[in-house]
C-alpha positions in Angstrom: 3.2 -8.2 -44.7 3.5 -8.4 -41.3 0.3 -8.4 -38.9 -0.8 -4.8 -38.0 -1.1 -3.8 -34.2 -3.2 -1.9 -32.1 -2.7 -0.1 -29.0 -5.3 0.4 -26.2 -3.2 1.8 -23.6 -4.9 2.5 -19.7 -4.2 4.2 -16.8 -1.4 6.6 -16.2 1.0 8.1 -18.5 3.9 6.2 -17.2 2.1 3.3 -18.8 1.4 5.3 -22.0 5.6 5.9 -22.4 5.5 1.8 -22.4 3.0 1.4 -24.4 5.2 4.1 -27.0 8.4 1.7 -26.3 6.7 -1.5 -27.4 5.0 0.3 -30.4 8.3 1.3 -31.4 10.3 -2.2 -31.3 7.0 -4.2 -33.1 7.2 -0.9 -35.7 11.1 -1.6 -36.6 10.3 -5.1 -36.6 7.7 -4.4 -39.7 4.6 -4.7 -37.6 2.3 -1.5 -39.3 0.7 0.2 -35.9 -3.1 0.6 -36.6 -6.2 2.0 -34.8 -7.2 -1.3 -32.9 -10.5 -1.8 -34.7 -8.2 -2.1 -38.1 -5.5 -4.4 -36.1 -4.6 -8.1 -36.2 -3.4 -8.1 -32.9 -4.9 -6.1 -30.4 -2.4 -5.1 -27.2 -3.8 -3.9 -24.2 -1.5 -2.6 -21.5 -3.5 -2.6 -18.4 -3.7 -0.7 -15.0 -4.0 -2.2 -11.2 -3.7 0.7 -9.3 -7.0 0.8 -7.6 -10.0 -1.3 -7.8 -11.4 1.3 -10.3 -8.7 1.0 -12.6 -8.8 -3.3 -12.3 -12.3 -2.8 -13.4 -11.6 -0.8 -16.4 -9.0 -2.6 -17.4 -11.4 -5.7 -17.1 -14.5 -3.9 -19.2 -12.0 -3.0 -22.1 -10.2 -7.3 -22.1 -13.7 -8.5 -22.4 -15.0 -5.6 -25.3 -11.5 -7.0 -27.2 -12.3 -11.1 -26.9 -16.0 -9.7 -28.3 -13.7 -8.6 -31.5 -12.2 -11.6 -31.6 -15.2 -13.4 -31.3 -16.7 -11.8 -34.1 -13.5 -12.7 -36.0 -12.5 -8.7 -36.1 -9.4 -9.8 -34.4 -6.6 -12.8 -34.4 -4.8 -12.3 -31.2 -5.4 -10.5 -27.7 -2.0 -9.5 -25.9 -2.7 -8.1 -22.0 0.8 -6.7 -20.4 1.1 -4.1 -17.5 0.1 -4.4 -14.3 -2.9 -6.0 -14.4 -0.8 -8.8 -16.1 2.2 -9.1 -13.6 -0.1 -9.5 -10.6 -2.7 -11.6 -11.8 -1.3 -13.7 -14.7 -2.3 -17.4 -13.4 -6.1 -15.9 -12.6 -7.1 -14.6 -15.7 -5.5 -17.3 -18.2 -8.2 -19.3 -16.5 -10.5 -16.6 -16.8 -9.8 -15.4 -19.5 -8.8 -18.0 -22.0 -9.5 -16.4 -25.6 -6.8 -14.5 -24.7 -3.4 -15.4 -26.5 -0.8 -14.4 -23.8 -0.5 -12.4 -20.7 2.8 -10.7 -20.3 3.7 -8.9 -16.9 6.6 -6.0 -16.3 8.8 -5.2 -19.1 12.2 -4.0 -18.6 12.9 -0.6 -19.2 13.8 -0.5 -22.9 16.5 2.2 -23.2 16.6 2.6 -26.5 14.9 5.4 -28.6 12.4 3.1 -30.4 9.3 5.0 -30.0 6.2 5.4 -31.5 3.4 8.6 -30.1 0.4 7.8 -29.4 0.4 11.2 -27.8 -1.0 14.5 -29.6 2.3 15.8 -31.9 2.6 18.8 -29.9 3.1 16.9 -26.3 4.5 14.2 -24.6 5.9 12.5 -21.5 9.4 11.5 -20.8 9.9 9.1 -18.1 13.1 9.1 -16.1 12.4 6.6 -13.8 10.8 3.0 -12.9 9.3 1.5 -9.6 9.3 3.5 -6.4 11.5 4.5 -3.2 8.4 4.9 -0.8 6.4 1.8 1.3 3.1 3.1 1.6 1.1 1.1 3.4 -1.8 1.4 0.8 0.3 0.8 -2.3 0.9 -2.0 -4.6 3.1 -0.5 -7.0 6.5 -1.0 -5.5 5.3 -4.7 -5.5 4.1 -4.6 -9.3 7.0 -2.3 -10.5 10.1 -3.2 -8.4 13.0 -1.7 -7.0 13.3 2.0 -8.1 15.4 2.5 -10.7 16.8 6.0 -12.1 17.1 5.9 -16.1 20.8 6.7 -17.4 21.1 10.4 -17.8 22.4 10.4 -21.0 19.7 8.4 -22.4 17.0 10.7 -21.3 18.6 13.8 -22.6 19.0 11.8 -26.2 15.0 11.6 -25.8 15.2 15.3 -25.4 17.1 16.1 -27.9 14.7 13.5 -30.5 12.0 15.8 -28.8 13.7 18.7 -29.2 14.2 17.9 -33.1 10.4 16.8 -33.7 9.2 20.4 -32.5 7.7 19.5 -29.3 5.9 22.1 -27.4 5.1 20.9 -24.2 7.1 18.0 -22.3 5.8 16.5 -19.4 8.5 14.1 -16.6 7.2 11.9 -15.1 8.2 8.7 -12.8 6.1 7.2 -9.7 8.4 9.5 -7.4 10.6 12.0 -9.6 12.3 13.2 -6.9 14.2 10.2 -6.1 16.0 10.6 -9.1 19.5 9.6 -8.8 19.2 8.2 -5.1 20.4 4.6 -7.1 23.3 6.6 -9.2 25.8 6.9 -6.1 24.6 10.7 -5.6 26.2 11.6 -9.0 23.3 13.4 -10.5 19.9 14.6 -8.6 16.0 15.8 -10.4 17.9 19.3 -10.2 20.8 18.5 -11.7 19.2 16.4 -14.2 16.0 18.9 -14.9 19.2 21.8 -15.6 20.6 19.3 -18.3 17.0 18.5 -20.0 16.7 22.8 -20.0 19.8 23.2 -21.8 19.1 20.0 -24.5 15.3 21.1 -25.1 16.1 24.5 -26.9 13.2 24.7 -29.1 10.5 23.2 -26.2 8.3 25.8 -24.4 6.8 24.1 -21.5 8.8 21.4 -19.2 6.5 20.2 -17.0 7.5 18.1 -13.7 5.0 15.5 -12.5 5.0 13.4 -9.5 7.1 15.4 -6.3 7.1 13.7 -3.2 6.6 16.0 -0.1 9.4 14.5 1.3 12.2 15.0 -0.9 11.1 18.4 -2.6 14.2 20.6 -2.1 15.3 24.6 -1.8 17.4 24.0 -5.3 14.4 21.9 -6.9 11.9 25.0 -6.2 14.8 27.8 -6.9 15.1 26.2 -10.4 11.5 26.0 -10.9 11.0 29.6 -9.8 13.9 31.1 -12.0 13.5 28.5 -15.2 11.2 30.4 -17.9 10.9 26.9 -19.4 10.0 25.1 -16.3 6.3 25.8 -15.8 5.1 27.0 -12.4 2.7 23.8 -11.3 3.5 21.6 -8.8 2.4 18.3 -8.2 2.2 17.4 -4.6 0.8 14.3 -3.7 -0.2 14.9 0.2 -2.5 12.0 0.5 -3.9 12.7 4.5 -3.0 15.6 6.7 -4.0 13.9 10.3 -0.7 12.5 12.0 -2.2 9.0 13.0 -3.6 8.3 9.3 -0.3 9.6 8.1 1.5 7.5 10.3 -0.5 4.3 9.3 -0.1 5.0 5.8 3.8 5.0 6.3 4.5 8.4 4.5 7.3 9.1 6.9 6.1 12.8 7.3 4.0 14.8 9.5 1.4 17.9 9.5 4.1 20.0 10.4 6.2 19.0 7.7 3.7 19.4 5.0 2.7 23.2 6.1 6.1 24.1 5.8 6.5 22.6 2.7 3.3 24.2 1.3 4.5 27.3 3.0 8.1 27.0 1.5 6.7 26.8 -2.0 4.2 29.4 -2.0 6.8 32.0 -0.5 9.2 30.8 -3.0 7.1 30.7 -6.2 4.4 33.0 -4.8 2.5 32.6 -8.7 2.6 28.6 -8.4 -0.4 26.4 -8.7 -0.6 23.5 -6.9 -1.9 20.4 -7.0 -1.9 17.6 -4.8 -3.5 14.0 -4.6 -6.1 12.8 -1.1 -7.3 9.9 -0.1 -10.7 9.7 1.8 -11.7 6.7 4.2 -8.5 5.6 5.3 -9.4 2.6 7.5 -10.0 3.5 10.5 -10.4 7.2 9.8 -12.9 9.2 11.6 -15.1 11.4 11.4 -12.8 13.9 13.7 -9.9 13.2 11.0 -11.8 13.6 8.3 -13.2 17.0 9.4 -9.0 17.6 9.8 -8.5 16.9 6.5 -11.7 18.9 5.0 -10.7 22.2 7.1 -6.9 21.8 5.4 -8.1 21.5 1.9 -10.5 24.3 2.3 -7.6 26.5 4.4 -4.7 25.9 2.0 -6.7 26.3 -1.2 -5.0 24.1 -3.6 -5.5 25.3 -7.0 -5.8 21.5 -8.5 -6.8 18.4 -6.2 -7.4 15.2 -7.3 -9.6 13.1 -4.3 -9.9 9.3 -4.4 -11.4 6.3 -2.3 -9.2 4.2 -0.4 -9.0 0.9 -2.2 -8.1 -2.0 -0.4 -5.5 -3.7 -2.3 -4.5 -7.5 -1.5 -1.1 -7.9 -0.7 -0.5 -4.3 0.8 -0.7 -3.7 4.6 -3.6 -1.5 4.9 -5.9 -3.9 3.2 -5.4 -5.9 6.9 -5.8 -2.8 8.9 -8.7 -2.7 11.1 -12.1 -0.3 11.0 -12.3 -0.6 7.3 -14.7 2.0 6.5 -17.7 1.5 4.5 -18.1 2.4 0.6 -21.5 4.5 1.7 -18.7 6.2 4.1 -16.0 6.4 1.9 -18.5 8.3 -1.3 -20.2 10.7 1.0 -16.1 12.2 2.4 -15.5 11.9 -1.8 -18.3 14.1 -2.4 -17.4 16.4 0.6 -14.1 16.9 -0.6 -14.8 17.6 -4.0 -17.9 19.7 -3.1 -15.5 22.0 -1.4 -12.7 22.0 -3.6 -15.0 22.3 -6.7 -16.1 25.6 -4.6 -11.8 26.7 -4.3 -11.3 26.1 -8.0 -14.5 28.7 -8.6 -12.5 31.1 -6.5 -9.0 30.2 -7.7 -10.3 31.0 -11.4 -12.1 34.2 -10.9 -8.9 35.6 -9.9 -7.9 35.2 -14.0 -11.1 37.1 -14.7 -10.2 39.7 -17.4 -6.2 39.0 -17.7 -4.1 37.7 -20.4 -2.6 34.6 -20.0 -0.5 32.5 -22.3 -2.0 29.2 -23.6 -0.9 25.9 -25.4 -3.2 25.2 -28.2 -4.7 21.0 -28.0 -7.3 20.8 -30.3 -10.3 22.3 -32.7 -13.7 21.2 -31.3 -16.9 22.3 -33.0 -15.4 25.6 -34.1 -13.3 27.1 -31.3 -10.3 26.1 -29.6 -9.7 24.1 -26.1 -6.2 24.5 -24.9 -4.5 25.1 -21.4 -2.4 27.5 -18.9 1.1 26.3 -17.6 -0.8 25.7 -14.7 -2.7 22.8 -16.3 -1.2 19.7 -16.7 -2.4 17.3 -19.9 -5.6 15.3 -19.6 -6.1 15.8 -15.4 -6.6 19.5 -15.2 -8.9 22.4 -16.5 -9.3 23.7 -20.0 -9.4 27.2 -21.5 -12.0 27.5 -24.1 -10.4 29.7 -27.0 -12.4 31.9 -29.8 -10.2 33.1 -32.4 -10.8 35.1 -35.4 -8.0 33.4 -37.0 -7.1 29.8 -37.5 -5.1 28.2 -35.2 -3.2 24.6 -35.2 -2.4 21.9 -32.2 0.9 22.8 -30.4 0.9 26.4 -30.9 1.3 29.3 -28.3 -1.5 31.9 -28.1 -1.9 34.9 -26.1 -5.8 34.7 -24.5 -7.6 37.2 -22.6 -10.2 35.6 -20.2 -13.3 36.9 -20.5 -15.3 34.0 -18.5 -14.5 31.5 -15.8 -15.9 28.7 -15.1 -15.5 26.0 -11.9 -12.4 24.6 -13.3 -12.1 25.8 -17.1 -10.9 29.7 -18.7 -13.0 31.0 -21.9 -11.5 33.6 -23.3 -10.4 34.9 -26.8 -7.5 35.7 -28.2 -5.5 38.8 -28.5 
């Protein structure tokens, strides 16, 4: 028998489709995939992102050459990005591990095995990124962008489509440069139409990952009119002040993104957005900040995610000057997530005694948690479900919401 193999799969879900892919090949090739406290080989694929994220992925190497120390485990295996950009540092530091492997090329075959929930999962329709900003290191972990071959994805749709999947999620660093390597052939609209048509039986297509820049009146008109296509938008805005936009190279303006946020809102006036900020910038001050608070708090986005710059070696910003201080950089964290804790409260109430439909996750402890269309898997709010009834992962349940909390629904079904 072959040795079995466990998965311990960090950071975003991009990473978690990889981690699926190389599951899949070692499964054809006989490997049995176990929980990794029952494996022969532990695999970890690792995140770089941030400095938060290098840390984790740090913890969870050391907790597995502690396994294999105690002789729970034969092999340690470390690929991703961790991997790719600091493979000759940690084989010295890290010698109990067997090998460190860095960016895999995309495997576009349908060799898969979940790791997901049955009832979900994410489809990833393309690699690396179009954008240079200034505070990134993916484009230098992940490449040249590269748009997956349309008729491979919609295969993966249709295996999705055949396995009964409720809710699929596409993802890519920047979906909306989808095709921009395809000679103009195909576009994210043109593509997300075909995925519609091949995913009969799926209920919720989710679209992850829009640039501001490249978010278009056919992209929103399809999303508006799709019944599949659920009405959530991720945005990633990152600053709102011109100069700190302008250092960060996102090749977009103030102006810009009001429109944009205007555009949408007009367009699909029942939309919940989300969007992505970054807090002490370097050089930011306290005048831009104060920008960027009164925006959040003005537009009201339904879901934010905030984070603290990182400085990341080998990107530009990392040599910028006035690099602010972390004491700085956790009291604008806190300020922003104060305030948007105090929008979500607001948002919510709105959905105070209406029906809305939700996607059952999981049991916990006697009642249900599951979510709204406008909550994407694992980063956004839950609804807390009572039911008389039993109810399984994966099915669709109509829920009246009889309490709202800062970012969560309770309610019980109809």
């Amino acid at each position: 028998m072959k040795a079995k193999v466990g998965m311990l799969s960090l950071g975003c879900p991009r990473n978690l489709v990889d981690s699926e892919m190389l599951l899949g090949r070692l499964n054809l090739k006989g490997h049995p995939i176990v929980d990794i406290n029952k494996a022969d080989i532990a695999l970890i694929n690792t995140c770089a992102f941030i400095e938060e994220a290098k840390k984790e992925s740090i913890e969870a190497i050391l907790d597995l050459i502690e396994l294999k120390n105690e002789g729970k485990l034969k092999k340690i295996i470390v690929y991703g990005c961790l991997a790719q950009r600091y493979k000759d540092t940690l084989r010295k530091k890290l010698p109990e591990v067997d090998a460190f492997i860095g960016k895999i090329s995309l495997n576009q075959s349908l060799s898969r095995f979940p790791i997901t929930p049955e009832h979900f999962a994410y489809l990833k329709i393309c690699e690396g990124c179009l954008n240079a900003c200034s505070f990134c290191i993916i484009p230098k972990i992940k490449g040249k962008f590269v748009s997956l071959k349309p008729n491979f994805i919609l295969n993966e749709v249709g295996r999705f489509n055949r396995a009964g999947l409720s809710e699929l999620n596409v993802v890519g660093q920047d979906i909306t440069g989808y095709g921009a390597d395809l000679g103009g052939r195909v576009n994210l609209a043109s593509l997300i139409r075909q995925i519609v048509k091949e995913a009969k039986s799926i209920h919720w297509i989710r679209l992850l990952y829009l640039n501001p820049n490249r978010i278009t009146d056919e992209l929103l008109g399809l999303i508006k009119n799709e019944p599949k296509i659920c009405k959530y938008i991720d945005l990633p805005v990152q600053h709102i002040n011109d100069r700190i936009l302008k250092l960060m190279n996102r090749n977009i303006t103030k102006k810009d993104i009001m429109k944009i946020i205007d555009n949408i809102r007009k367009t699909i006036p029942q939309v919940a957005l989300r969007t992505s900020i970054i807090v002490g910038f370097p050089s930011e001050t306290d005048k831009e900040f104060k920008e960027l608070l009164k925006f959040i708090k003005e537009v009201g986005f339904e879901r934010l995610g905030a984070f603290s710059y990182s400085a990341e070696e080998g990107t530009p910003a990392c040599n910028f000057k006035g690099q602010i201080s972390k004491k700085m950089k956790s009291e604008r964290l806190n300020a922003v997530m104060l305030a948007q804790q105090a929008i979500s409260a607001r948002v919510n109430q709105k959905f105070l005694g209406k029906t809305l439909e939700v996607l059952v996750d999981e049991e916990d402890n006697g009642r249900y948690l599951g979510r709204t269309q406008f909550d994407a898997p694992e980063v956004d709010g839950l609804v807390y479900v009572k039911s008389s009834g039993k109810l399984r992962p994966g099915e669709f349940v109509k829920v009246k919401i009889n309490d709202t909390l800062e970012y969560d629904f309770v309610g019980e079904v109809e």
